[in-house]
C-alpha positions as CSV (number, residue, x, y, z in Angstrom):
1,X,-115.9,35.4,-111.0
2,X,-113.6,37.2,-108.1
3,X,-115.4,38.2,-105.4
4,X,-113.5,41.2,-104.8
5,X,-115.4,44.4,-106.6
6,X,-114.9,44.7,-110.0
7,X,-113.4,48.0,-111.6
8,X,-113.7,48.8,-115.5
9,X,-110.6,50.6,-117.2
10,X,-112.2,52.2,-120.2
11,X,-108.7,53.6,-121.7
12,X,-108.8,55.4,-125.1
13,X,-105.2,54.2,-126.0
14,X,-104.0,50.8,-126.1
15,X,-100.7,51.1,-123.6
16,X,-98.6,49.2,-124.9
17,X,-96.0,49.9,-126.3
18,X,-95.1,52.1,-123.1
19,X,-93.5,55.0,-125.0
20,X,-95.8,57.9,-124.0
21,X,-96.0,59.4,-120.4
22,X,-99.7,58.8,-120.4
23,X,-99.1,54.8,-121.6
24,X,-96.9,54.4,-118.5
25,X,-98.6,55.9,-116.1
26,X,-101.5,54.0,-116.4
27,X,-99.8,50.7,-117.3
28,X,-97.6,50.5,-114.1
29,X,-100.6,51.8,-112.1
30,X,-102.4,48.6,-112.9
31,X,-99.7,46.3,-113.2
32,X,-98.8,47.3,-108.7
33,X,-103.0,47.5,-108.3
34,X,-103.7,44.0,-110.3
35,X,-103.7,41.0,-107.1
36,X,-105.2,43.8,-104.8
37,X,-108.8,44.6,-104.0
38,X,-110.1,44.8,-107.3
39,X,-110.7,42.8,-110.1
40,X,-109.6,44.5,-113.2
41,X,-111.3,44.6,-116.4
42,X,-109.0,46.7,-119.0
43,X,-111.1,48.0,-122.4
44,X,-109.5,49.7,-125.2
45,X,-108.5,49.7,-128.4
46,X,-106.2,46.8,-129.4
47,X,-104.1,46.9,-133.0
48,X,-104.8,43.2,-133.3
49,X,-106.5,40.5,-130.4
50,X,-103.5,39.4,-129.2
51,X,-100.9,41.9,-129.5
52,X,-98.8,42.6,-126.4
53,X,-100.5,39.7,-124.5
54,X,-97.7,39.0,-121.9
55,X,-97.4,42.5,-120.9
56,X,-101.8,42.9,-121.7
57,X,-101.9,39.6,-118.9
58,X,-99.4,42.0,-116.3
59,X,-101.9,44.4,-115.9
60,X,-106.0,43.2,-115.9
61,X,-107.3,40.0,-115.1
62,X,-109.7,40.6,-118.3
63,X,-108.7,42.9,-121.7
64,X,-111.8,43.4,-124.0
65,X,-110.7,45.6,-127.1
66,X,-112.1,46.9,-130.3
67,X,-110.2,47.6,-133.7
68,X,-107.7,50.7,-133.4
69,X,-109.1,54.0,-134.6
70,X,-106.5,55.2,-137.4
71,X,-107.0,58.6,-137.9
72,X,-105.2,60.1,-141.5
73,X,-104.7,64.0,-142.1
74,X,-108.4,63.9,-144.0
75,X,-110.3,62.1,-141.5
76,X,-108.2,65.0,-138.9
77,X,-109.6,67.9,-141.6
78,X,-112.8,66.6,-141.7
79,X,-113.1,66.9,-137.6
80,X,-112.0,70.4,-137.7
81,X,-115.1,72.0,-138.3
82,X,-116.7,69.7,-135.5
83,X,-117.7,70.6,-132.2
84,X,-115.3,67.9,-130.3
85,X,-111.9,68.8,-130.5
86,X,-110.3,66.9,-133.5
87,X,-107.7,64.7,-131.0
88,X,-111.2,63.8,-129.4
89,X,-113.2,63.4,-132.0
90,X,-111.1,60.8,-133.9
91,X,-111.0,58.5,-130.5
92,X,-114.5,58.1,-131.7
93,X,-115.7,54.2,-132.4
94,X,-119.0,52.7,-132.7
95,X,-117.8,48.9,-131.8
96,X,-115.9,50.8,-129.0
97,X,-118.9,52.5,-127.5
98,X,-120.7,48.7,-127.6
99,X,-118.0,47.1,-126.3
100,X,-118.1,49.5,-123.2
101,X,-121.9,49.3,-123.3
102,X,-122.1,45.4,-122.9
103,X,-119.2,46.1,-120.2
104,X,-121.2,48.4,-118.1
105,X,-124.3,46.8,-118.4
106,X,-121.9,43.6,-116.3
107,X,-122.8,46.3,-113.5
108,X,-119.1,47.0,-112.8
109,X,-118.4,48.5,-108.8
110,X,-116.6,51.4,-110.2
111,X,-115.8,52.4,-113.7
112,X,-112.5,54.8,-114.7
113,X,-112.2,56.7,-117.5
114,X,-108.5,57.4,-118.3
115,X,-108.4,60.7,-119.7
116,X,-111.1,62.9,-120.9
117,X,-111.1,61.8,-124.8
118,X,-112.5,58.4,-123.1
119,X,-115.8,60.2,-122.8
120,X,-116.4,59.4,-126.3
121,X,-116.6,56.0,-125.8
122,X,-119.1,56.3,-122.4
123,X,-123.0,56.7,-122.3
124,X,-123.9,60.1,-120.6
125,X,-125.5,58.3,-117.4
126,X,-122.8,55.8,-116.4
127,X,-124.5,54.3,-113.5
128,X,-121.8,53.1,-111.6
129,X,-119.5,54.7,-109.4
130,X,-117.2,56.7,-111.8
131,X,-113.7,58.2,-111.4
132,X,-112.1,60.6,-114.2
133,X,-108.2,60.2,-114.5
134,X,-106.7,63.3,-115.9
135,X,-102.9,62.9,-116.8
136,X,-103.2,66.9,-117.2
137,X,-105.5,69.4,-118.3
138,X,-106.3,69.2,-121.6
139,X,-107.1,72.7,-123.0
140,X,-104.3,74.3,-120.8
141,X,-102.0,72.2,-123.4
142,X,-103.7,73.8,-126.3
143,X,-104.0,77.6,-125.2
144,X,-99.8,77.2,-125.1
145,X,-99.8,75.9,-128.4
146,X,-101.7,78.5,-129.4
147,X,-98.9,81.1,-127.5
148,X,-96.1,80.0,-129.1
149,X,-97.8,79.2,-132.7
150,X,-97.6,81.7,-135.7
151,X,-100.4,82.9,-137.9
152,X,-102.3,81.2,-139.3
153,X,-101.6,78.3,-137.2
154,X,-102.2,80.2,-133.9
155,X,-106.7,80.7,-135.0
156,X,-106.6,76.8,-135.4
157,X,-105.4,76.8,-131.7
158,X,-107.3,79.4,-130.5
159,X,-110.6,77.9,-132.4
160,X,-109.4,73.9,-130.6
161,X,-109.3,75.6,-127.5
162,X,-112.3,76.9,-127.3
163,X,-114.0,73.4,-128.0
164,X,-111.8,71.4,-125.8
165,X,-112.5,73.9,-122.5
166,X,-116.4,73.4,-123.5
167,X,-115.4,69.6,-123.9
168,X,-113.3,68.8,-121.0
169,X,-116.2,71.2,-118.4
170,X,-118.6,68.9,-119.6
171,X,-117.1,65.2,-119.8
172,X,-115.2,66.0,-116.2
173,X,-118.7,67.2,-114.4
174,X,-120.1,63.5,-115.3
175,X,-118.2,61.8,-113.0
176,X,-118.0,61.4,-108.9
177,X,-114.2,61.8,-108.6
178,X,-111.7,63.4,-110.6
179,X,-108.0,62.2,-110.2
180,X,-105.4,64.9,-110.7
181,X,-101.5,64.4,-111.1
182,X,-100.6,67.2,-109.2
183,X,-101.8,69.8,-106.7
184,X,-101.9,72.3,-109.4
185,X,-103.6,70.2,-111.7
186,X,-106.3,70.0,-108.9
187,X,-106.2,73.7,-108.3
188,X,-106.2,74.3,-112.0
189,X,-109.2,71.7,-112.4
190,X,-111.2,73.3,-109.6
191,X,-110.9,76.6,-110.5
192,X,-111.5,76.4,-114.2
193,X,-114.4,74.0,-114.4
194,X,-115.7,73.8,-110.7
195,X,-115.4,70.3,-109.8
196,X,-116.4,69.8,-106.5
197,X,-114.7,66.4,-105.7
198,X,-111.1,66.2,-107.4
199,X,-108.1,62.9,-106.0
200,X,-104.4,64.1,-105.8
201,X,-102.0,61.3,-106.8
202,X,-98.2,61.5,-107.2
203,X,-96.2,60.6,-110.3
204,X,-93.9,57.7,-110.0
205,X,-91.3,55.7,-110.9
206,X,-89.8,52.2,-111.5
207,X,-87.1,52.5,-109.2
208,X,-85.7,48.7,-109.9
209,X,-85.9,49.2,-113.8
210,X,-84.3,52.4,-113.5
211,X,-81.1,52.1,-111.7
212,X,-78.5,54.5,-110.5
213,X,-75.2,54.8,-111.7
214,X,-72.8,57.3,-112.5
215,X,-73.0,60.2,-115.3
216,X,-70.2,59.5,-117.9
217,X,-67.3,61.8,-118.6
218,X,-68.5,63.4,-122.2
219,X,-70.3,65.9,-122.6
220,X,-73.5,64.4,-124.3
221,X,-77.2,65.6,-123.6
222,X,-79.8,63.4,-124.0
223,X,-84.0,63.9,-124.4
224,X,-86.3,61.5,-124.5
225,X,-89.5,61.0,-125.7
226,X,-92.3,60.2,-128.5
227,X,-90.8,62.5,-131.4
228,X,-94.4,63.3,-132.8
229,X,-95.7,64.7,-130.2
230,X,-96.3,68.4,-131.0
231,X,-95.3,69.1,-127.1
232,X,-91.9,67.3,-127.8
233,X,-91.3,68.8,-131.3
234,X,-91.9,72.2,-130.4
235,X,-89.4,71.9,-127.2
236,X,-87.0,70.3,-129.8
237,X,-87.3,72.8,-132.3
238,X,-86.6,75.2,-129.2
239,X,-83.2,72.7,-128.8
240,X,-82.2,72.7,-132.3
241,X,-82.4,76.8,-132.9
242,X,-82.0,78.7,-130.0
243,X,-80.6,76.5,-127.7
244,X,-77.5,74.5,-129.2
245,X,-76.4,77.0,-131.2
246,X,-75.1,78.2,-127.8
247,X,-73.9,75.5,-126.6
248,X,-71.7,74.4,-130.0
249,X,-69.9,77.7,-129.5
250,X,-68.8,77.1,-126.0
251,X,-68.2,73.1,-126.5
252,X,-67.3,72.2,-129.9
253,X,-67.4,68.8,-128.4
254,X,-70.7,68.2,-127.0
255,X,-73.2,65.5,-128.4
256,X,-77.1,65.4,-128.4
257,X,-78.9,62.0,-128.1
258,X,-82.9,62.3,-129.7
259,X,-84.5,59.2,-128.2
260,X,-88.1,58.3,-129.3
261,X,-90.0,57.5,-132.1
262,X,-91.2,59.1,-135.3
263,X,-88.7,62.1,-135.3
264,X,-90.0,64.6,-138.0
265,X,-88.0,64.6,-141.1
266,X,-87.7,67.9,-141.4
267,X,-86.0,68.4,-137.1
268,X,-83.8,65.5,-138.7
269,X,-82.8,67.3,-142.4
270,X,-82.4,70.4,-139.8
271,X,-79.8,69.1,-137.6
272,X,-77.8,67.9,-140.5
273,X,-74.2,68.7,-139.7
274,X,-74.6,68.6,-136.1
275,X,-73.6,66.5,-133.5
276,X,-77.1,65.0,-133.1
277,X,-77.9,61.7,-133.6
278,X,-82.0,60.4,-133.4
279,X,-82.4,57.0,-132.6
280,X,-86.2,56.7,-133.3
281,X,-88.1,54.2,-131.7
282,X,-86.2,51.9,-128.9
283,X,-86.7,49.1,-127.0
284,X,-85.4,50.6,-123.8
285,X,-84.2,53.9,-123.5
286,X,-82.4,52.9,-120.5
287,X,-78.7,52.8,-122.6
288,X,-79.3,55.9,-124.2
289,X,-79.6,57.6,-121.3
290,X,-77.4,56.2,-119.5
291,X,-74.7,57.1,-122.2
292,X,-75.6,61.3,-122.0
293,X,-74.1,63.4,-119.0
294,X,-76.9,65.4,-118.8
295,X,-80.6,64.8,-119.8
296,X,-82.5,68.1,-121.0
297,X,-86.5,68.9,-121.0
298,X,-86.8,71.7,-122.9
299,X,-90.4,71.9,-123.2
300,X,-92.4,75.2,-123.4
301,X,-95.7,73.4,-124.3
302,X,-97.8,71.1,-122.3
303,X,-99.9,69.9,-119.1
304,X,-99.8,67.4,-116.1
305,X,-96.3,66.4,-115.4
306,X,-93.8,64.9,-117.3
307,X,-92.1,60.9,-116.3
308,X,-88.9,61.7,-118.0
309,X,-87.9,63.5,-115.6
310,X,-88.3,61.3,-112.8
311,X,-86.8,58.6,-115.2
312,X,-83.5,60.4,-116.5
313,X,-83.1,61.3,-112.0
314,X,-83.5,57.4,-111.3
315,X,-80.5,56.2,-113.4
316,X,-78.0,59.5,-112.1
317,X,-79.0,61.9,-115.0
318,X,-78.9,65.6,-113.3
319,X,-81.8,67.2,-115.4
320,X,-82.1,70.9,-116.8
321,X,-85.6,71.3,-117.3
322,X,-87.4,74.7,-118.3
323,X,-90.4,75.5,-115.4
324,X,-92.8,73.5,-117.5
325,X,-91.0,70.6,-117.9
326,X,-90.9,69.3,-114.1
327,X,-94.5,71.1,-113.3
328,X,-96.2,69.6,-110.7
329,X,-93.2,67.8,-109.8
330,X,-92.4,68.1,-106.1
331,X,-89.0,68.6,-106.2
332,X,-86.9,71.9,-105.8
333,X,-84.4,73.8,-108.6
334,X,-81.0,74.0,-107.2
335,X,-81.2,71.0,-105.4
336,X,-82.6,68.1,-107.4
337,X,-82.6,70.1,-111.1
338,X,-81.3,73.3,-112.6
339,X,-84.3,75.4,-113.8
340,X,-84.0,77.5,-116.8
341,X,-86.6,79.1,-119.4
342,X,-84.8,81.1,-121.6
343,X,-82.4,79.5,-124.3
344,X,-79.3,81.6,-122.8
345,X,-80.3,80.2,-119.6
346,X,-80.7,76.7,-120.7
347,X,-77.8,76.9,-122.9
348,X,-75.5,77.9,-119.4
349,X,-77.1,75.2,-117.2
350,X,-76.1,72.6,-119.5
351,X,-72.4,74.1,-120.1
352,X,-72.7,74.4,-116.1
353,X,-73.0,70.8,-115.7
354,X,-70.8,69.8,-118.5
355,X,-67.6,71.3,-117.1
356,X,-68.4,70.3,-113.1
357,X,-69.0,66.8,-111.9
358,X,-69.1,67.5,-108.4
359,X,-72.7,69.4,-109.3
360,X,-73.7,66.6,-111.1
361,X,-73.1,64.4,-109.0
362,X,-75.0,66.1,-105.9
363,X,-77.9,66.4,-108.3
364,X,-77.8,63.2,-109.6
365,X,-77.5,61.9,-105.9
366,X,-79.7,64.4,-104.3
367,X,-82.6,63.5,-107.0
368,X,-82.4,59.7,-106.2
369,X,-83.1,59.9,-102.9
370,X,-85.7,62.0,-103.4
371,X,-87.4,59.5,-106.1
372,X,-86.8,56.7,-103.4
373,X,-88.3,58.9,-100.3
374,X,-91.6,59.0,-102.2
375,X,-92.2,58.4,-105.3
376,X,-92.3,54.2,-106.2
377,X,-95.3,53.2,-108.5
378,X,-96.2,51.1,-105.3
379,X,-96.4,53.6,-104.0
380,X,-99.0,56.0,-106.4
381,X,-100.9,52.7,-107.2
382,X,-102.1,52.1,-103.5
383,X,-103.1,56.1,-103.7
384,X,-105.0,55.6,-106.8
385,X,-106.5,51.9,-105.2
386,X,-107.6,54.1,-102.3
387,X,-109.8,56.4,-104.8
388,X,-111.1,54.0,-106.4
389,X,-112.4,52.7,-103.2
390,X,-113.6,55.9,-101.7
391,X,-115.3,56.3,-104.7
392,X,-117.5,53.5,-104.0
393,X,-119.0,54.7,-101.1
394,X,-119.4,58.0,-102.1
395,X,-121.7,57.1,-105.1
396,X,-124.0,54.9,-102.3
């Protein structure tokens, strides 16, 4: 056994693959903080013993997992009338809670929940040192679902909100440190649920794996992420109706790329006739992006801060992003990212950049640096290694 103290990684997801902004957060966290002063034990979930093991290897020096919870729409009804929140409540496992068990009673230094719905899988008195990663605030994302839903949809909302703010106060308050991903998140955090003791780190990005090169002469738009994600299908809904019909009346030549897995038929049956095309799941988004002139985040739901952004700035993609989209972000609108909330608004910022390449190009550049001035997952890692060590001697 490594002399170096020993930190459990209780993670209600297994990370791999990396196509969520949660998945890759944490994943390249521990892949820069494995080697370093802790010894990593990773537990979660696992769709089979030895899936991903090459890229399970690059981040722990020990992966104990359980069978994958597999929720349906049933076992998702049958949660509703609970008190946890259904996403919460169907992270639930018996073998997971004994796997963490027999893992905590190894004495770790300092155990780490990533996100809140990893309280499920935790005793109430965790003994150790304990730090709380919050990748955003978890009933913030639902009270703007519940803004921008209809009736009847809008009282299931209002009635999950309600259980994950009672949630999320209690789960945060057990722990020693909470990390936030922002300073708003931190502000938000502190002022909602009174956490005395609340860790900023940055967001990051792979800098080598996302290289810069020049935006392409056509006029394509690209957005990326998971496509069944209610946050992503309710900023692409937003895309597909108010947005493009905008810009198709202004460019009857502009393209839309829809990179990410698990689009919903219906967004798909809807954009029939356009110039869209959805790729569904990818290996690497890297060429798709690369191919657009432009990479949009229209999102108008949502917490925490979003890695696409930072990802479509690394390879030269000038961004239009509504506020949401880049909150928490430290980085400025009209310098390294048009801002823009309304669809006439969005619709111009795009046409904008379409028809002038010297503004994309001193975003694109302007962006770039600004990734490479601060924000390497070398970078956030040694911030997060830091808490974790802190931490320690603040539960003495």
């Amino acid at each position: 056994m490594s002399a170096r103290p020993r930190l459990l990684f209780i993670s209600p997801r297994f990370l791999f693959p990396m196509d969520e902004g949660g998945k890759i957060r944490t994943s390249n966290i521990l892949r820069q903080m494995k080697g370093g002063a802790f010894h990593i034990t990773l537990a979660s979930p696992a769709p089979a013993p030895d899936a991903h093991a090459g890229e399970i290897t690059g981040v722990c020096d020990r992966f104990l997992s359980w069978p994958m919870p597999r929720p349906t729409p049933l076992t998702k009804t049958l949660a509703a009338p609970a008190r946890l929140p259904i996403s919460v409540a169907t992270d639930r496992s018996a073998t997971g809670r004994a796997v963490v068990a027999r893992a905590l009673a190894e004495r770790p230094d300092v155990t780490v929940a990533d996100f809140p719905h990893a309280g499920v899988l935790l005793p109430e008195s965790i003994g150790a040192a304990s730090v709380m990663f919050t990748h955003n605030i978890e009933a913030e994302i639902y009270e703007r679902h519940a803004a921008v839903a209809r009736f009847p949809q809008r009282l299931v909302w209002q009635n999950e909100v309600r259980k994950m703010r009672r949630y999320e106060a209690d789960t945060l308050r057990r722990f020693d440190v909470v990390i936030a991903v922002s300073a708003r998140d931190g502000v938000g955090l502190r002022n909602q649920y009174g956490l005395e003791r609340i860790e900023l780190i940055d967001t990051g990005v792979d800098l080598d794996f996302y290289p810069f090169s020049p935006p392409p002469t056509e006029p394509v738009l690209v957005f990326s992420g998971a496509m069944d994600s209610r946050s992503n299908i309710d900023g692409i809904e937003f895309l597909l109706g108010d947005v493009w019909p905008l810009i198709g009346r202004a460019r009857a030549d502009a393209r839309a790329i829809l990179v990410g897995r698990n689009p919903p038929p219906r967004l798909v049956a809807k954009a029939q006739g356009l110039p869209w095309r959805f790729t569904g799941f990818v290996d690497d988004i890297r060429p798709h992006i690369v191919a657009a002139q432009v990479s949009a985040i229209p999102l108008r739901v949502g917490s925490g801060t979003r890695i696409k952004a930072f990802e479509a700035m690394a390879l030269g993609r000038p961004v239009v992003s509504t506020t949401l989209g880049v909150e928490g972000l430290a980085i400025t609108p009209g310098e390294h990212f048009l801002a823009a909330d309304t669809a006439a608004d969005f619709a111009a910022a795009i046409l904008r950049l379409f028809d002038d390449a010297a503004l994309r190009a001193h975003l694109a550049h302007a962006a770039r640096a600004r990734l490479e001035e601060r924000f390497s997952w070398t970078h956030v890692a040694r911030q997060f290694e830091a808490i974790c060590l802190r931490a320690m001697q603040f539960h003495k």
